[in-house]
C-alpha positions as CSV (number, residue, x, y, z in Angstrom):
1,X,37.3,13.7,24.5
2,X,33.6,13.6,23.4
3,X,32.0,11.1,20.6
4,X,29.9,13.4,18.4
5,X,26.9,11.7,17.1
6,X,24.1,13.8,14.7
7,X,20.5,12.9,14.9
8,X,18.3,13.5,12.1
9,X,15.0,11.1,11.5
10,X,12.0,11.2,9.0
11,X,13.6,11.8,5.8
12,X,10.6,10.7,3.8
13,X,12.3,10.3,0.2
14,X,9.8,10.6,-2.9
15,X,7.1,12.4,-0.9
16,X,4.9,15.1,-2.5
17,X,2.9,17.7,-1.5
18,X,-0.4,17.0,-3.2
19,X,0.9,17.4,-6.3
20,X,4.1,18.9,-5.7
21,X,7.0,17.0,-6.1
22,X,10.0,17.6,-3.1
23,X,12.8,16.3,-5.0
24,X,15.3,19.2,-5.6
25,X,14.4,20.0,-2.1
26,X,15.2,17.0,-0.6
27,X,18.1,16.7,-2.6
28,X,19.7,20.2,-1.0
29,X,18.4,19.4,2.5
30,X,20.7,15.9,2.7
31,X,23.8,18.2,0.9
32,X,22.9,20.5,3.7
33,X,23.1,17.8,6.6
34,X,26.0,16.1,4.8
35,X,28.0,19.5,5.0
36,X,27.0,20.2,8.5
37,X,28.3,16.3,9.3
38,X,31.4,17.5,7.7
39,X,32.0,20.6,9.4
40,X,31.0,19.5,12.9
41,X,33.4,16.9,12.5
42,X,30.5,14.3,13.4
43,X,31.9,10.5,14.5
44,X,28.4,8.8,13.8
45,X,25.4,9.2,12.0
46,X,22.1,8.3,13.2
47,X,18.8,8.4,11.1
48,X,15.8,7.3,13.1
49,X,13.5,6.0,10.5
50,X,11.1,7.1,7.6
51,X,13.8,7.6,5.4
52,X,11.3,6.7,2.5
53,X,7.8,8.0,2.1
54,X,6.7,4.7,0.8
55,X,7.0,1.2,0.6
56,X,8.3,1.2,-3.0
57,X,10.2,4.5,-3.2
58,X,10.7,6.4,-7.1
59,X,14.0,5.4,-8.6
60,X,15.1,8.9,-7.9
61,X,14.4,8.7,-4.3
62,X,16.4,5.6,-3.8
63,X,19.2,7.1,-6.0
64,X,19.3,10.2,-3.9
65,X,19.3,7.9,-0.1
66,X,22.2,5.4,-1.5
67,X,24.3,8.5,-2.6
68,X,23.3,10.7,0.9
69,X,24.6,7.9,2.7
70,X,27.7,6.7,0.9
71,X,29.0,10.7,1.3
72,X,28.3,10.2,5.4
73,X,30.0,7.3,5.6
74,X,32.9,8.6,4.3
75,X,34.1,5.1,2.4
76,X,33.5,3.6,6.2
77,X,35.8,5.9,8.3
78,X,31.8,6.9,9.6
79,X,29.2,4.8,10.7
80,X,26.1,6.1,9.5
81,X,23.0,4.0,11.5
82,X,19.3,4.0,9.5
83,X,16.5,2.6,11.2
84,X,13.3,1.5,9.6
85,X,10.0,3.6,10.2
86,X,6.7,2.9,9.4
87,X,6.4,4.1,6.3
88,X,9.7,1.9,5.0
89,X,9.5,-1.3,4.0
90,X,11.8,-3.9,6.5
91,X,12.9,-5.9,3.9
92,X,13.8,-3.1,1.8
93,X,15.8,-1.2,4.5
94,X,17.6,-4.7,5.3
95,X,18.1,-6.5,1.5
96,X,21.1,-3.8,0.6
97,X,23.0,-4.1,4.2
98,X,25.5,-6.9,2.9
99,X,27.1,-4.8,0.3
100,X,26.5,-1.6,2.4
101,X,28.1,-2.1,5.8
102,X,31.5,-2.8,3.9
103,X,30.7,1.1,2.7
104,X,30.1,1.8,6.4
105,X,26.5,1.3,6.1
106,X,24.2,-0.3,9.4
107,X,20.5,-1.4,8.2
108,X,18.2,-2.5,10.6
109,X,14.6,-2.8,8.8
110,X,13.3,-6.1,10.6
111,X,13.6,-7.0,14.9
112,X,15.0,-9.4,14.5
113,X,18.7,-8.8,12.8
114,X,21.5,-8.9,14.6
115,X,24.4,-6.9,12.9
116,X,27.2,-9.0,12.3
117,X,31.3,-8.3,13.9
118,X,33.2,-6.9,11.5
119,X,36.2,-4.9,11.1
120,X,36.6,-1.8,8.3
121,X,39.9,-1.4,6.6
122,X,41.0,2.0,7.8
123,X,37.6,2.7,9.7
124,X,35.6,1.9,12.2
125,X,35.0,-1.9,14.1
126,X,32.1,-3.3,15.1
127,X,33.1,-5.5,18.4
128,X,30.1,-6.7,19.9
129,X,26.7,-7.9,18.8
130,X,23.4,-9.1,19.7
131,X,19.8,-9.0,18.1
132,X,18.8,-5.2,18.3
133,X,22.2,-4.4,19.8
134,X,25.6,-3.6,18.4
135,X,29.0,-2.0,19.7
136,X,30.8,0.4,17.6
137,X,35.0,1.0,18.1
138,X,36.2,4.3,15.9
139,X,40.0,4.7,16.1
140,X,40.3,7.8,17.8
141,X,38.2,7.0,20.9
142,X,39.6,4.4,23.4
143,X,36.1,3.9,24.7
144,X,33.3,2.0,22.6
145,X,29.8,3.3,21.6
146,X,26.7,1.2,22.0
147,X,23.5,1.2,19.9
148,X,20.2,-0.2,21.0
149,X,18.1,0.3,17.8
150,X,14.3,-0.7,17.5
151,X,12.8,-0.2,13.9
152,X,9.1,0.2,13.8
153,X,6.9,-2.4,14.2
154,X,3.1,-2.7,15.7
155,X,2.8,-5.1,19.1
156,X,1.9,-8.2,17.2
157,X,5.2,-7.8,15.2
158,X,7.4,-7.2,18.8
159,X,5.6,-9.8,20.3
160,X,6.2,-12.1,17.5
161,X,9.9,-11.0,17.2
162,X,10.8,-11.3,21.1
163,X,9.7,-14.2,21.6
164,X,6.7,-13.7,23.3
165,X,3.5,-15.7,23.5
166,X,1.5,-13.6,26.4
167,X,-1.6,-11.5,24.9
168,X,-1.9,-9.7,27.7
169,X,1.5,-8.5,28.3
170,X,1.7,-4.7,26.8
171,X,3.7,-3.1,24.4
172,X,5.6,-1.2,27.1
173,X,6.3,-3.5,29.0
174,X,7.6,-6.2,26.3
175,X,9.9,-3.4,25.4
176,X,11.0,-1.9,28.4
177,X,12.1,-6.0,29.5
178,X,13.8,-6.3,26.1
179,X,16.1,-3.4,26.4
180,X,16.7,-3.5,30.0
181,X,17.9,-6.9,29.0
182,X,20.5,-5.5,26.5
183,X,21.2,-2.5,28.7
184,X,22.4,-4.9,31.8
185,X,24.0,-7.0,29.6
186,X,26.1,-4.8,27.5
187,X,26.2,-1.2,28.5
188,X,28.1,-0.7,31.2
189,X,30.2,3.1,32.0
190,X,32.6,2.3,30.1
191,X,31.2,3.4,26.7
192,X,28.6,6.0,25.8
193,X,25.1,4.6,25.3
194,X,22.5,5.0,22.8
195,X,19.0,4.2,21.7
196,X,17.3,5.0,18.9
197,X,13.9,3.9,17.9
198,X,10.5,5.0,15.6
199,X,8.1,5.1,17.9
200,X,5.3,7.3,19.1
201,X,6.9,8.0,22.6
202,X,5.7,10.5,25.3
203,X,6.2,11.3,29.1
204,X,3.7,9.4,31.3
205,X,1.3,12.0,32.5
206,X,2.8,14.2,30.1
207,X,1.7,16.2,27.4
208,X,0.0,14.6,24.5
209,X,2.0,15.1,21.1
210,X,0.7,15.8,18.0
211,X,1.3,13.2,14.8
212,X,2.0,15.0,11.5
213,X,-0.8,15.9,9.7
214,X,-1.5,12.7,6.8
215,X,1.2,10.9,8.7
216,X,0.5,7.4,9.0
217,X,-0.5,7.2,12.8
218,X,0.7,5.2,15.3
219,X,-0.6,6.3,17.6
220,X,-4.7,4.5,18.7
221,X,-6.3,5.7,21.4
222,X,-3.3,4.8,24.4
223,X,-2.8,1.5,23.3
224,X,0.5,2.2,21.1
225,X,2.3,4.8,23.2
226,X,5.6,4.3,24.4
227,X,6.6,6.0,27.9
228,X,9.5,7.6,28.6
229,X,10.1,5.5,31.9
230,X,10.6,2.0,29.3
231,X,13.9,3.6,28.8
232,X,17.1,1.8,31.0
233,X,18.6,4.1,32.9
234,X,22.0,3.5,31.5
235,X,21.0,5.2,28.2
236,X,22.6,8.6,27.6
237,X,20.5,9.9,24.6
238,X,17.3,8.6,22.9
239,X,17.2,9.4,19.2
240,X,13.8,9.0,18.0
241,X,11.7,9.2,14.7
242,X,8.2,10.0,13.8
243,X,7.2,13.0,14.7
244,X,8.0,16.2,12.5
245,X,8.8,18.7,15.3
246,X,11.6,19.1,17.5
247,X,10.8,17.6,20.4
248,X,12.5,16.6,24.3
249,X,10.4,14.3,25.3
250,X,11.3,14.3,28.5
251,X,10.6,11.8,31.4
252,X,14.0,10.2,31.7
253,X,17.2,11.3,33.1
254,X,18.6,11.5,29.5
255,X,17.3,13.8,26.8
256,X,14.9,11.6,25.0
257,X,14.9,13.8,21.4
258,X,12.2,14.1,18.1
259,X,15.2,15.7,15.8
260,X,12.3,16.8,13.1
261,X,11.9,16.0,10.1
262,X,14.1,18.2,7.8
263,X,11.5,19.7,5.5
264,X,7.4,20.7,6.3
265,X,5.6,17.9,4.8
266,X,2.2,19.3,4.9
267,X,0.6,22.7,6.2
268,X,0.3,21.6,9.8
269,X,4.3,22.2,9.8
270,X,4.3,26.1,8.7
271,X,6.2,28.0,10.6
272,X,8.2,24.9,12.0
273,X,12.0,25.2,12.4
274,X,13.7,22.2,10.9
275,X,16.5,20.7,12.8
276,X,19.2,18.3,12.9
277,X,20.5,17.2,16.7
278,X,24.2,17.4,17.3
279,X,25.0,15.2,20.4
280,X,28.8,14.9,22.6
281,X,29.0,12.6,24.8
282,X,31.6,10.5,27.2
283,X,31.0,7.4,29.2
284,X,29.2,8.1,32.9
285,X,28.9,11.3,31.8
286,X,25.1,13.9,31.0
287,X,25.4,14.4,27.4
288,X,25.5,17.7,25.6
289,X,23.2,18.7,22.4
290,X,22.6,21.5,20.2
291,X,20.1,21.7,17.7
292,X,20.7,22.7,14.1
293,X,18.6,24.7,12.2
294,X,18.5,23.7,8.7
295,X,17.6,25.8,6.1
296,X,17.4,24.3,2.8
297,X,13.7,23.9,0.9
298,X,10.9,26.2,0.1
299,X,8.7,27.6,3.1
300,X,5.0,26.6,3.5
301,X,2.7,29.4,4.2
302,X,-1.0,29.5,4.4
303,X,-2.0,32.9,3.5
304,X,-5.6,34.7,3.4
305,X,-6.6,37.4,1.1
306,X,-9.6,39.6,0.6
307,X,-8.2,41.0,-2.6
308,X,-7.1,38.9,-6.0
309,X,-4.4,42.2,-6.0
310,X,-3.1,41.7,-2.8
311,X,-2.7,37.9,-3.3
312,X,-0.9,38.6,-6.7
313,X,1.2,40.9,-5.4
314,X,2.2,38.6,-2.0
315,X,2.8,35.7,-4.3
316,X,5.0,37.8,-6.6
317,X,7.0,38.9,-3.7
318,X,7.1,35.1,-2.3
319,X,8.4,33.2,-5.3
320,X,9.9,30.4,-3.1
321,X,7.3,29.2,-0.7
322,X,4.6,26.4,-1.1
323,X,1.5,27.8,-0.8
324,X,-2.2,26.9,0.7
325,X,-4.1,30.1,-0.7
326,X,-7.3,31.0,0.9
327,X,-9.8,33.5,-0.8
328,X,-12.2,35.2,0.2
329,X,-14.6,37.0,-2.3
330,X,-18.6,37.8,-2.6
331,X,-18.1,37.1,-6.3
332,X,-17.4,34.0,-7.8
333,X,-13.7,34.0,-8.8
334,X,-13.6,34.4,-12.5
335,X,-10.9,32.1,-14.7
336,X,-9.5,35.2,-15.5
337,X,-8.3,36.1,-11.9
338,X,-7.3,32.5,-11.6
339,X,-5.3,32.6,-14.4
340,X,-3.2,35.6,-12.9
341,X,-3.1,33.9,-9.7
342,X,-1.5,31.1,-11.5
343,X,0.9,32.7,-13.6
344,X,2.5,34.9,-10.9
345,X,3.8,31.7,-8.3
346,X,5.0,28.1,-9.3
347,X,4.1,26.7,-6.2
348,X,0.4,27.2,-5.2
349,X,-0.6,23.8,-3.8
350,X,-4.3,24.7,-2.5
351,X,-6.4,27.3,-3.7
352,X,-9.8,27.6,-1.0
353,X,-12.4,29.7,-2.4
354,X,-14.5,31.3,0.4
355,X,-17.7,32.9,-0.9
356,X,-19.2,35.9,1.7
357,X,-22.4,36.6,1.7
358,X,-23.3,40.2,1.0
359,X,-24.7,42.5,3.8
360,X,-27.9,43.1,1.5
361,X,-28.9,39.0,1.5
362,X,-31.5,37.8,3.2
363,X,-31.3,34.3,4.2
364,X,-34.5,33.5,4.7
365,X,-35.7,34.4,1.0
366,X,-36.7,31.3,-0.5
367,X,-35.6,31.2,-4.5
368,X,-38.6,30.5,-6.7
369,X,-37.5,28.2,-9.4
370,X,-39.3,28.0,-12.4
371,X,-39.5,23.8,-13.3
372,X,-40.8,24.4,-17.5
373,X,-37.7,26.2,-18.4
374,X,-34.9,24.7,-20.4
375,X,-31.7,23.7,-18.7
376,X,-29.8,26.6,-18.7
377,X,-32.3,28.4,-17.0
378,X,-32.6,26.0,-14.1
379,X,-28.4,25.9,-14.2
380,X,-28.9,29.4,-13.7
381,X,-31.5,29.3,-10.9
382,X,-29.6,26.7,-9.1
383,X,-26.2,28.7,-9.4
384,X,-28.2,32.1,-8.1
385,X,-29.5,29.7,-5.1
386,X,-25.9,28.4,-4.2
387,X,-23.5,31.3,-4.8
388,X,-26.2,34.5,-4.9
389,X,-25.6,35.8,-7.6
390,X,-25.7,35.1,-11.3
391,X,-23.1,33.0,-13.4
392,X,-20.9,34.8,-15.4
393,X,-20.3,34.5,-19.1
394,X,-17.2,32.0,-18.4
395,X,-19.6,29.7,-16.0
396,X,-22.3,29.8,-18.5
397,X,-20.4,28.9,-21.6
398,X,-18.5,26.4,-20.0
399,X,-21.7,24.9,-18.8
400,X,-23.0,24.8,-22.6
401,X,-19.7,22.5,-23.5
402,X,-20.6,20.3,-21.0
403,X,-24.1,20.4,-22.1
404,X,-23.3,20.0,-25.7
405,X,-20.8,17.1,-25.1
406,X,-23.4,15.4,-22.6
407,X,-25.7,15.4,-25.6
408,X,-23.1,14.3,-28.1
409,X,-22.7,11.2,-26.1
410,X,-25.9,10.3,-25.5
């Protein structure tokens, strides 16, 4: 009989999009992952980091993770596992776990906690335990499950944290001893074996992986990748965190697995399926996954028009997207058309004016400017010499307020 464990990572609570706030979506997506925990019958949760956007979170998006999680654990028949990422605070993710594991909760922010033994009424036991290492006993399984979990941290932190004095000794290998430590020391065949970690991990020799796009990167020069080959070999399943897409890493005799994040979080995600990782697995046995799509939240779209009409009308017919508008016009867009623009879609994020030059310009005309006119009439030069051709009435008599305030002040 298989353990099912679901993956999801990079949850990212109280991030916007510019301006945008992702709230009600976020707030689906989790009742989305929550339902597909329920009707896939998952035994564990596993959440690989970033589950905030920041290191002080909006009261809303620490109202909406508390309640997420409590509905997972299912009053501790569950264990639901949350990692810190680098954009969480350690302390943050760790100050809460007293109260939270009676709920079925397991924080690890910092290194260097070791989860304590413990046994839920009516749930699940933890049995063994060690500093980034914990066994987990659910009633219906006569075998255990073991969790290696690394939050985030930079090499100074690991170093600090394991004990280890040696400049010169890299990031890969500090980890690769450390869980080859707890791997020979506590996860033998008899149990299914896990790691989960928020790190920027790749196949040696393999391809190079993306970050998201205004992620905070870990990811300098080669310095702070993690290969694939640190992993022990008794590992079944790497859950990982950090980077948006789905991704098998690779480079291990395991599936070492990016689960995504479960919404786009900027533009460089259009088009990206959102997933969630279902896993079933047995002791001394190859795992089995299947990815989720999920399908809550607006779509991001980056769209290019020639015509304010055809935008309008693509907008109209799009009403639930997230938009990164690009125009392109040999006139300067009037606040008339942006007004329309506006009114027709709720969720235009970027508007990128591109100004053609007409077939009839000549570059290389140089633009007398007369120097003893008034200001207007050098505004107006210098707008002819930027956009070729000549403000319109709403440029010019915005330019007068300006002008009339500028002089108000002075």
């Amino acid at each position: 009989m298989s353990i099912k464990i679901l993956h999801t990572a990079d949850w990212h609570l109280g991030k916007k999009l510019d301006h945008f706030s992702r709230t009600e979506e976020q707030r689906l997506v989790l009742s989305e992952i929550c339902e597909i925990a329920d009707n896939q019958e998952a035994d564990v949760i596993v959440i690989a980091g970033d589950l905030f956007d920041t290191f002080n979170p909006p009261v809303e998006a620490v109202d909406l993770f508390y309640k997420t999680l409590k509905k997972l654990a299912k009053n501790g028949q569950r264990p639901v596992i949350a990692i810190a990422g680098n954009h969480d605070s350690p302390d943050r993710i760790d100050a809460p776990y007293p109260l939270a594991r009676e709920c079925g909760i397991i924080f690890i922010g910092n290194l260097d906690v070791k989860v304590p033994t413990m046994n839920i009424e009516n749930g699940f036991e933890i049995t063994k335990s060690d500093v980034g290492f914990f066994e987990i006993k659910l009633p219906k399984y006569d075998y255990p499950i073991r969790i290696i979990a690394t939050p985030y941290a930079n090499e100074i932190r690991l170093k600090t944290y394991l004990g280890n004095e040696d400049k010169e000794l890299q990031l890969n290998q500090l980890l690769m001893d450390s869980w080859k430590k707890l791997a020979d020391t506590y996860c033998d065949t008899k149990g299914v074996n896990v790691l989960t970690t928020h790190l920027y991990m790749l196949q040696r020799e393999g391809e190079i992986l993306e970050e998201p796009e205004g992620e905070k990167p870990l990811k300098i020069g080669n310095a702070d990748i993690v290969y694939t080959d640190c992993i022990p070999e008794q590992i079944q399943y790497t859950a990982l965190g950090h980077l948006h897409r789905f991704q098998n890493v690779g480079g291990h005799n395991s599936p070492v697995i990016y689960s995504s994040s479960p919404l786009s979080y900027s533009f460089s995600e259009t088009g990206q399926d959102k997933k969630v990782i279902l896993i079933e697995a047995e002791p001394n046995k190859p795992v089995l996954y299947k990815e989720l799509q999920l399908l809550s939240g607006r779509q991001l779209h980056r769209k290019r028009f020639e015509s304010i009409d055809e935008s309008v009308e693509w907008l109209l017919a799009n009403p639930y997207s997230l938009v990164e508008l690009t125009l392109v016009s040999d006139t300067f867009i009037s606040n008339q058309d942006l007004k329309r623009i506006h009114e027709s879609h709720d969720g235009i994020i970027y508007i990128i004016p591109v100004i053609s030059k007409s077939a009839t310009d000549d570059e290389n005309t140089a633009v007398r400017v007369n120097l003893e006119q008034d200001i207007q009439g050098l505004f107006k030069d210098f707008f002819i010499s930027k956009y070729k051709q000549e403000p319109n009435d709403d440029i010019l008599d915005l330019f007068k307020e300006v002008q009339g305030l500028t002089n108000k002040n002075l």
